[in-house]
Wavefront OBJ file of the C-alpha trace (Angstrom):
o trace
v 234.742 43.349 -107.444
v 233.254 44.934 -104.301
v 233.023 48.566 -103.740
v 236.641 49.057 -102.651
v 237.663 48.161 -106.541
v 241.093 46.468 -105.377
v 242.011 49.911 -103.889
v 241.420 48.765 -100.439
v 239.096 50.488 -97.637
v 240.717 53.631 -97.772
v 241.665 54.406 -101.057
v 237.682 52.476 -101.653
v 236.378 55.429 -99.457
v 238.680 58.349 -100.947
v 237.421 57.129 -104.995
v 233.581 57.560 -103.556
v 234.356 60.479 -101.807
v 235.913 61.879 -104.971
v 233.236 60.794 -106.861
v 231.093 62.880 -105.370
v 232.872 66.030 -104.721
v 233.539 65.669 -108.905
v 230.603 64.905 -109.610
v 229.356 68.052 -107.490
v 231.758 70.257 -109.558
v 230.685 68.974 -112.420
v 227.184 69.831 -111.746
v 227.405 73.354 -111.535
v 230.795 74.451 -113.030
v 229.797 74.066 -117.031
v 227.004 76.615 -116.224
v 229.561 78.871 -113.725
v 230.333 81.478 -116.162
v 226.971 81.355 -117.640
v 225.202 82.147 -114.520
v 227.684 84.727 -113.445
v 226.437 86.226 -116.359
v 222.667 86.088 -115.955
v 223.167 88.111 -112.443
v 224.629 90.871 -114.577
v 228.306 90.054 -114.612
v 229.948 91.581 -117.944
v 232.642 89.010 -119.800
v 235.611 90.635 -118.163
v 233.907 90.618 -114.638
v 233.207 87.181 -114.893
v 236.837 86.003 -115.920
v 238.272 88.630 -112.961
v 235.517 86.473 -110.821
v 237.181 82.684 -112.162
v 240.316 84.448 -111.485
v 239.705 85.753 -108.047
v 238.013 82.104 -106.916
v 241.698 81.251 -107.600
v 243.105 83.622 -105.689
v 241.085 82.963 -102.412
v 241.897 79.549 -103.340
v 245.800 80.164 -103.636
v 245.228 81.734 -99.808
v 243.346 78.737 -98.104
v 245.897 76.265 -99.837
v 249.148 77.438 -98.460
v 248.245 76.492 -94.785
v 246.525 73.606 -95.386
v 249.472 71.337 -94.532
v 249.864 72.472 -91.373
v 246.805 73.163 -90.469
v 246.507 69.565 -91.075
v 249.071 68.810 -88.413
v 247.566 71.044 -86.273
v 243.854 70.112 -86.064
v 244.317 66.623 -87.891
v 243.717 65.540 -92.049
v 240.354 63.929 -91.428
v 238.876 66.862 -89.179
v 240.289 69.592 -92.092
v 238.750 67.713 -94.597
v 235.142 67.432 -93.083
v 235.397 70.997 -92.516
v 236.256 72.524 -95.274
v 233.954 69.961 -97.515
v 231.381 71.174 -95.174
v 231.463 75.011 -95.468
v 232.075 74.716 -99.347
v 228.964 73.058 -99.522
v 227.205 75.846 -97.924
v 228.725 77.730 -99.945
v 227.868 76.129 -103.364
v 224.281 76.184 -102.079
v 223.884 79.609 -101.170
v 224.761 80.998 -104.615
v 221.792 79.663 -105.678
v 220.387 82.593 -103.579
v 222.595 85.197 -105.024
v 220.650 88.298 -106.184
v 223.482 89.959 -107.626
v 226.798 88.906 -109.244
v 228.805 90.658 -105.977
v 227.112 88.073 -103.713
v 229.105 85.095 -105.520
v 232.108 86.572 -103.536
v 231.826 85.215 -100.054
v 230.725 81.929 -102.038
v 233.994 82.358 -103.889
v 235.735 81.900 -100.427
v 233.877 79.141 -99.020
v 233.914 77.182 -102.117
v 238.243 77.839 -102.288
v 238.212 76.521 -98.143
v 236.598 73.195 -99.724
v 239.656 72.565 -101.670
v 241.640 72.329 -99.082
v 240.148 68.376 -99.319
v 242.397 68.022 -102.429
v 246.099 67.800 -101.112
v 244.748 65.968 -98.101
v 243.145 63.183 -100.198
v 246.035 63.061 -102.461
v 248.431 62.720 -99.853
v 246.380 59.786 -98.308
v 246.301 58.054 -101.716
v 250.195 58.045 -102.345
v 250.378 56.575 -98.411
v 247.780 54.159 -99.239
v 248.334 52.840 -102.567
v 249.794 49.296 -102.790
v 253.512 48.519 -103.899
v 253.585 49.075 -107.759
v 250.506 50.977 -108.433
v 250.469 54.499 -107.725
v 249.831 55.071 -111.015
v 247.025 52.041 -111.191
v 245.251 54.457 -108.284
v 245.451 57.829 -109.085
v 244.543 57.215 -112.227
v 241.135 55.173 -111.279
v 240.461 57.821 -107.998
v 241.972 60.693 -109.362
v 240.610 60.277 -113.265
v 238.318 57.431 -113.755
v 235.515 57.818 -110.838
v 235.512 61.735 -111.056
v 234.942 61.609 -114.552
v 232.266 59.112 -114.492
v 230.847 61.163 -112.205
v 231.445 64.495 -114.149
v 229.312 62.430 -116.692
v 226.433 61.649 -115.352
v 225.749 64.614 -112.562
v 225.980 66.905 -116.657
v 222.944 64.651 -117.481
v 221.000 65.246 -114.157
v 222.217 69.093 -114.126
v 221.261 69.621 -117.472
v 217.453 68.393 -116.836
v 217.016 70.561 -113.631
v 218.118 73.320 -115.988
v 215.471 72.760 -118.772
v 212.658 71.855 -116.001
v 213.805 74.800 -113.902
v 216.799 77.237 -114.080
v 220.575 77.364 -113.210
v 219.831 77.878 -109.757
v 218.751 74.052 -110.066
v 221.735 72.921 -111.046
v 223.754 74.538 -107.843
v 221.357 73.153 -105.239
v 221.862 69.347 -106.630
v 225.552 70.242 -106.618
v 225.864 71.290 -102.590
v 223.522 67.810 -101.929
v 226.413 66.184 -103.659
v 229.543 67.870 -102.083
v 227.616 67.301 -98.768
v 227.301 63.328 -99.364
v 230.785 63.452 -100.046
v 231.469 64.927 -96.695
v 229.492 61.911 -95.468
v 231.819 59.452 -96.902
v 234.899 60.651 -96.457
v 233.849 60.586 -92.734
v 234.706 57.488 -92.294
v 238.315 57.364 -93.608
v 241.295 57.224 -90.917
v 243.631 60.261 -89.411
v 246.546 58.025 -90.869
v 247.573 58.430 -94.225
v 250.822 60.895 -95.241
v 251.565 62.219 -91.360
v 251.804 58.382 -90.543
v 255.500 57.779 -89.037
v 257.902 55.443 -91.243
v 260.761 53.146 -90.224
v 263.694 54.844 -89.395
v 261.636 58.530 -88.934
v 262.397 59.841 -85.260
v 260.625 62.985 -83.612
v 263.235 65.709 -85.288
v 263.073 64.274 -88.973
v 259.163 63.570 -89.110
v 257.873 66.949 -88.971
v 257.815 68.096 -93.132
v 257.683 71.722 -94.562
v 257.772 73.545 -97.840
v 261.594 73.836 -97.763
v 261.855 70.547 -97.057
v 259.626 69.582 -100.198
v 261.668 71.997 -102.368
v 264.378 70.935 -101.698
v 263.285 67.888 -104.044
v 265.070 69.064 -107.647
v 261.916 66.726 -109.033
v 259.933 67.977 -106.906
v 260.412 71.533 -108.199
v 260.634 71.288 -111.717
v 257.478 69.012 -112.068
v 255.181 71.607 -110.058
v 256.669 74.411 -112.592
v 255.769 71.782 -115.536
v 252.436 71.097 -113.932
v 252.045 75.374 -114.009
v 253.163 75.790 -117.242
v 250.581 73.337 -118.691
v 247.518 73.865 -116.482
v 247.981 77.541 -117.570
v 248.724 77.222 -121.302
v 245.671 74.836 -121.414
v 243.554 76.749 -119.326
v 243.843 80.051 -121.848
v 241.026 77.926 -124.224
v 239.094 76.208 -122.046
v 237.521 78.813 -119.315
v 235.531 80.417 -121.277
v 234.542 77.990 -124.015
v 230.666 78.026 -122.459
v 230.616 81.466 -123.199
v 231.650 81.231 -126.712
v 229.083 78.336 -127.596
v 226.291 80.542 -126.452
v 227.280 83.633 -127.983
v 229.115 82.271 -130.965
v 227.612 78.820 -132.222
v 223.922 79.519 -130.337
v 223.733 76.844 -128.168
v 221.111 76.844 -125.687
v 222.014 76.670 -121.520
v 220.950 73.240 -121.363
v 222.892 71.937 -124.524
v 225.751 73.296 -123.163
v 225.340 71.701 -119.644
v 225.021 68.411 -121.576
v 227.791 68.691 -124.020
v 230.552 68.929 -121.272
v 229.322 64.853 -120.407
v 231.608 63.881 -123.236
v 234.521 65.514 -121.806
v 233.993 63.091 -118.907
v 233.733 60.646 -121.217
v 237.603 61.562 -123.116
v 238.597 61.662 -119.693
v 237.349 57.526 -118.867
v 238.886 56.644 -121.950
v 242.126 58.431 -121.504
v 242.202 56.820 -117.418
v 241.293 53.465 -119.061
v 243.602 54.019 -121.367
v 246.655 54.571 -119.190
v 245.472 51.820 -116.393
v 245.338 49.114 -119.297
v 248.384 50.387 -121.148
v 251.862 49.361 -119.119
v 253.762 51.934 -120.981
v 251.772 54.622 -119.797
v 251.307 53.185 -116.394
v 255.576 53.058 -116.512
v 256.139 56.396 -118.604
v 253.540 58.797 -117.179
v 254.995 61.879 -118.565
v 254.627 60.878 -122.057
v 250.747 60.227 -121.169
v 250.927 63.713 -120.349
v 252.764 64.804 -123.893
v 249.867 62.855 -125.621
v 246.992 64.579 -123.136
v 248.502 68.048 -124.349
v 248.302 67.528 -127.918
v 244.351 66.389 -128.064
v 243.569 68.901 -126.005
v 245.077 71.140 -128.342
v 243.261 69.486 -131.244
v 239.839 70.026 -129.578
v 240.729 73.852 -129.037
v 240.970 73.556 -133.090
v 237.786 71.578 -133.103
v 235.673 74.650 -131.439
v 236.611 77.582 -134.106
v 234.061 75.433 -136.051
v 230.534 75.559 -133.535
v 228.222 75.189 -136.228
v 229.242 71.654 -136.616
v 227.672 69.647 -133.537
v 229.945 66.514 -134.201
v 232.971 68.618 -134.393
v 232.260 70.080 -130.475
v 231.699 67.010 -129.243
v 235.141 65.181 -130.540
v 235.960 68.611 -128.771
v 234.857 67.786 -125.554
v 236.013 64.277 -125.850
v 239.547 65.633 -126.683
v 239.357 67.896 -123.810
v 238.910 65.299 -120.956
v 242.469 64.734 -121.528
v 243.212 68.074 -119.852
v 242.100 66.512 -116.521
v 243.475 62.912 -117.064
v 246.890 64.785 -117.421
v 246.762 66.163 -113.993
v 246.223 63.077 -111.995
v 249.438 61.674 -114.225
v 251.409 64.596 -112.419
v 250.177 63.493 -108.967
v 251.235 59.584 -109.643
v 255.034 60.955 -110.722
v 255.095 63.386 -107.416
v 253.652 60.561 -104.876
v 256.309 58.413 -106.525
v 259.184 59.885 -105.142
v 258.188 62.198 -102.053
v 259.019 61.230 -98.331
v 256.477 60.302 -96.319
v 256.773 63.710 -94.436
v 256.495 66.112 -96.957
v 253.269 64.194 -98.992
v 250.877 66.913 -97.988
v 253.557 69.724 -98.170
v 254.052 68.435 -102.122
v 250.650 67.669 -102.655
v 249.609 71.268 -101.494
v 252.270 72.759 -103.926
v 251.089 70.946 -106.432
v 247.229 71.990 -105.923
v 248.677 75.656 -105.893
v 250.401 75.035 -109.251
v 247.059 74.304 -110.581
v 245.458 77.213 -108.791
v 248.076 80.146 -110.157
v 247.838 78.460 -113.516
v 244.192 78.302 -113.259
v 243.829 81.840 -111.971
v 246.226 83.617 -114.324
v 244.211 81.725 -117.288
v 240.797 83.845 -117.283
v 242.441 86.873 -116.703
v 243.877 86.072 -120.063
v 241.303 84.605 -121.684
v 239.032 87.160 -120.710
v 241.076 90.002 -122.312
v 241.528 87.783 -125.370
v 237.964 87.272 -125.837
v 237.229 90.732 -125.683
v 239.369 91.513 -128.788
v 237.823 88.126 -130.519
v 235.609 85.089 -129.127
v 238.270 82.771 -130.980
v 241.388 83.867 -129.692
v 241.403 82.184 -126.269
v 241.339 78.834 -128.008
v 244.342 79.739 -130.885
v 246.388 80.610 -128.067
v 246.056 77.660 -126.150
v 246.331 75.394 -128.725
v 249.678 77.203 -130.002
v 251.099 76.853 -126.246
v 250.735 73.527 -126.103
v 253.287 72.909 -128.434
v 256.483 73.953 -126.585
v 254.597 71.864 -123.913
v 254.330 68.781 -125.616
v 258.012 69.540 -126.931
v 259.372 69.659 -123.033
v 257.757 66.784 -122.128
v 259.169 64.674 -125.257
v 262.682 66.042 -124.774
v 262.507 64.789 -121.526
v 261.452 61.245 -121.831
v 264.216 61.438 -124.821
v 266.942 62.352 -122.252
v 265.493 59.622 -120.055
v 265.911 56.510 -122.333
v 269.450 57.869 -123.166
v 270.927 58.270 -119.879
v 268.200 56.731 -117.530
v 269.769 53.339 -118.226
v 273.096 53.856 -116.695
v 271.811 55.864 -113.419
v 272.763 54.881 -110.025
v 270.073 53.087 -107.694
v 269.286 55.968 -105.159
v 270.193 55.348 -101.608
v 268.065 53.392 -99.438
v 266.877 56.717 -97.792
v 265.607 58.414 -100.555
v 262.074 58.533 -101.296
v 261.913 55.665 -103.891
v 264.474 54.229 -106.217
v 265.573 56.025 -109.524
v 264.156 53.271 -111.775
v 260.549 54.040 -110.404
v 260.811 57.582 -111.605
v 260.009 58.834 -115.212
v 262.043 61.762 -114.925
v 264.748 62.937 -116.829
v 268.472 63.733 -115.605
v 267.130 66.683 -114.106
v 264.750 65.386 -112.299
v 267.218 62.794 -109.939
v 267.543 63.571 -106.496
v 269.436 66.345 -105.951
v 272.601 64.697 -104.383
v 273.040 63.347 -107.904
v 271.740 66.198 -109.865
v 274.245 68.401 -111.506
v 273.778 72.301 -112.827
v 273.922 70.922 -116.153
v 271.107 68.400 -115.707
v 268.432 71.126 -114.785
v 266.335 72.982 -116.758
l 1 2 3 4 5 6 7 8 9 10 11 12 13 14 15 16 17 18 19 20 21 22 23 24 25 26 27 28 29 30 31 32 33 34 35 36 37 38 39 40 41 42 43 44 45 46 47 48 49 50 51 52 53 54 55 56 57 58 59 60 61 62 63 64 65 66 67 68 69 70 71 72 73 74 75 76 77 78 79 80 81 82 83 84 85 86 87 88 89 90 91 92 93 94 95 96 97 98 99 100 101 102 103 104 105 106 107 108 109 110 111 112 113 114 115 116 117 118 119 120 121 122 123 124 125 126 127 128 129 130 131 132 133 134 135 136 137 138 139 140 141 142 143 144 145 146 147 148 149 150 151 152 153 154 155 156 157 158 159 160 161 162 163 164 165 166 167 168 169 170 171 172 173 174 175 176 177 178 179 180 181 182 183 184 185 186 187 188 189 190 191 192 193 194 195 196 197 198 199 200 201 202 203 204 205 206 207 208 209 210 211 212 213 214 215 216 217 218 219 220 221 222 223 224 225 226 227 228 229 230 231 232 233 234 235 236 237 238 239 240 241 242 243 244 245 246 247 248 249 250 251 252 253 254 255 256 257 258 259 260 261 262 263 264 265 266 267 268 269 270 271 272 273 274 275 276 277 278 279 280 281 282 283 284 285 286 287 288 289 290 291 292 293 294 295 296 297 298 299 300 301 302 303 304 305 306 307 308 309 310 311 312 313 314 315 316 317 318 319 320 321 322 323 324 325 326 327 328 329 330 331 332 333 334 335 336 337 338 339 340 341 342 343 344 345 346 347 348 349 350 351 352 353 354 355 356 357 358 359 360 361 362 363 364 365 366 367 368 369 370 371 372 373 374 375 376 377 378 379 380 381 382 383 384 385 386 387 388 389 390 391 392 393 394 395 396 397 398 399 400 401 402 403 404 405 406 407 408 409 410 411 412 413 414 415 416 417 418 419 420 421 422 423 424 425 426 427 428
């Protein structure tokens, strides 16, 4: 298999592009909190910090899509990839925890990479396997890459200090500027049969409109945030609580890259998964919340890292959201979805450490009880849909030939048909 890995050249170029921007975060972001910390940050400041990276985040996000119209996907993409890996390398320079702000804002204008590359995977994928791509560009190269830049991170730690770790993590996010350099301006803006000048143009109204649409990005909220609660701060609570050292810590989080692979392999082998993603997410939830049970016991080394294996299911969930979404959105709205949806991450995301922070000051453990309790009434959503699915899915009407793609390709429940079919009782 060449290096496209039957993705073709520009899904190829988007998975090594990825790859790299992953393996970038993954770098530096086990040691985040930890080096907030060592430039004085207390254990509140530092979750207010995670929580205000979201918030500048949140900001860049919301024009993104049309920005993208504006100046063109590729060009937004190489900039903001560029300027967050300035960013990313000048913390490394910090001298005080108040510095880390400005690199809190260019490191959110990089994200504004993640609807765009999204967008251009749903245009790109072949017939029949949106789910086969997201889940090997979205889950399976990030995570292998989250998996080995731990390893390298985690040496440059021992041999040096943190700072290490954040100046091999801008070298990456810049090579993945380099790469994704060469993929093409079309992608989700690219104009469809039947599209004229006054229907191509998309727009948030336009995307929520989309009942699906909708209630998936408030599922997606919901479950980024109640699984977020446990696993900000969980550095924090190996150092202080089970003793681990830095370094160990650095090189633990590999084997959440590793629960992650298997999950992605997992769902790309698996047809049911590949035709039922939502209950890939149900099963995602509940070992997540397992591993949040695993780390009240840090003493025991094999216990953390079944953990962290659990916990790569957190991310393997999210690209499982993306594959439903690009399923079903018009070819006009792609980055207008795809942008919501990167914003449903970011509130749940940003609301998470302010929570978790306020929990671990009244006890280390609390952040992870919570989360593993909310996952429950996730996993029971989830379940209640697919149940609804396989007892009325059956007898739904094909949707028209102008709707995004046909009901059968969908694993939604009633409430999630299109919305000329929907009815008040069907939604949530």
């Amino acid at each position: 298999m060449n290096w496209q890995l039957g993705l073709g050249r520009e899904n190829g170029l988007v998975f090594w592009g990825l790859f790299l921007i992953e393996g970038s975060f993954g770098a530096f972001f086990p040691i985040w909190p930890l080096y907030m910390e060592e430039l004085g940050a207390p254990i509140a400041v530092v979750g207010m910090l995670l929580a205000l990276g979201g918030v500048f985040r949140l900001c860049v996000l919301l024009p993104t899509a049309r920005l993208a119209q504006l100046i063109g996907s590729r060009r937004l993409l190489l900039i903001s990839r560029v300027i967050s890996s300035v960013a990313i390398g000048g913390a490394a320079f910090a001298p005080g925890w108040e510095w880390l702000i400005p690199v809190l804002v260019g490191s959110a204008l990089g994200s504004m990479a993640f609807p765009i590359l999204l967008a251009h995977i749903s245009a790109n994928a072949r017939d029949g396997e949106s789910v086969r791509a997201f889940s090997i560009i979205v889950t399976i190269g990030p995570s292998i890459a989250m998996l080995v830049a731990p390893l390298i991170s985690s040496g440059l730690i021992a041999i040096f200090d943190l700072r290490a770790s954040l100046l091999f993590a801008a070298t990456l996010s810049l090579l993945s500027a380099l790469v994704l350099s060469g993929i093409s301006e079309r992608g989700a803006l690219e104009e469809q049969a039947g599209e004229t000048s006054a229907t191509r143009e998309g727009s948030y109204a336009s995307a929520l409109r989309n009942v699906p649409v909708r209630n998936l990005l408030l599922l997606k909220l919901f479950t980024v945030f109640a699984l977020g609660i446990g696993s900000q701060l969980v550095p924090n609570y190996l150092r202080e609580v089970g003793g681990y050292p830095d370094s160990q810590i650095s090189l633990l989080s590999a084997f959440s890259a590793l629960g992650t692979i298997g999950f992605g392999a997992l769902v790309v082998r698996n047809q049911r998964f590949g035709a039922t993603p939502l209950l890939g997410v149900a099963l995602a939830v509940f070992v997540v919340s397992g591993a949040y049970v695993l780390y009240l016991f840090p003493s025991i080394v094999a216990l953390v890292v079944v953990a962290y294996l659990l916990r790569g299911g957190f991310f393997a969930s999210i690209s499982l959201f993306s594959a439903v979404l690009g399923e079903f959105t018009a070819a006009k709205d792609r980055e207008y979805v795809f942008t919501l949806s990167e914003v449903a991450i970011v509130i749940g995301m940003s609301i998470a450490p302010l929570i978790a922070g306020l929990l671990y000051d009244v006890e280390p453990s609390l952040p992870l009880i919570v989360s593993a309790c909310a996952g429950a009434p996730v996993i029971m959503l989830l379940l209640r849909m697919s149940r609804y699915r396989r007892q009325e899915l059956a007898g739904a009407v094909a949707a028209p030939a102008d709707e995004a793609v046909a009901i059968d390709r969908i694993d939604l429940e009633p409430a999630f048909v299109p919305e000329q079919q929907a009815s008040e009782e069907h939604t949530p």
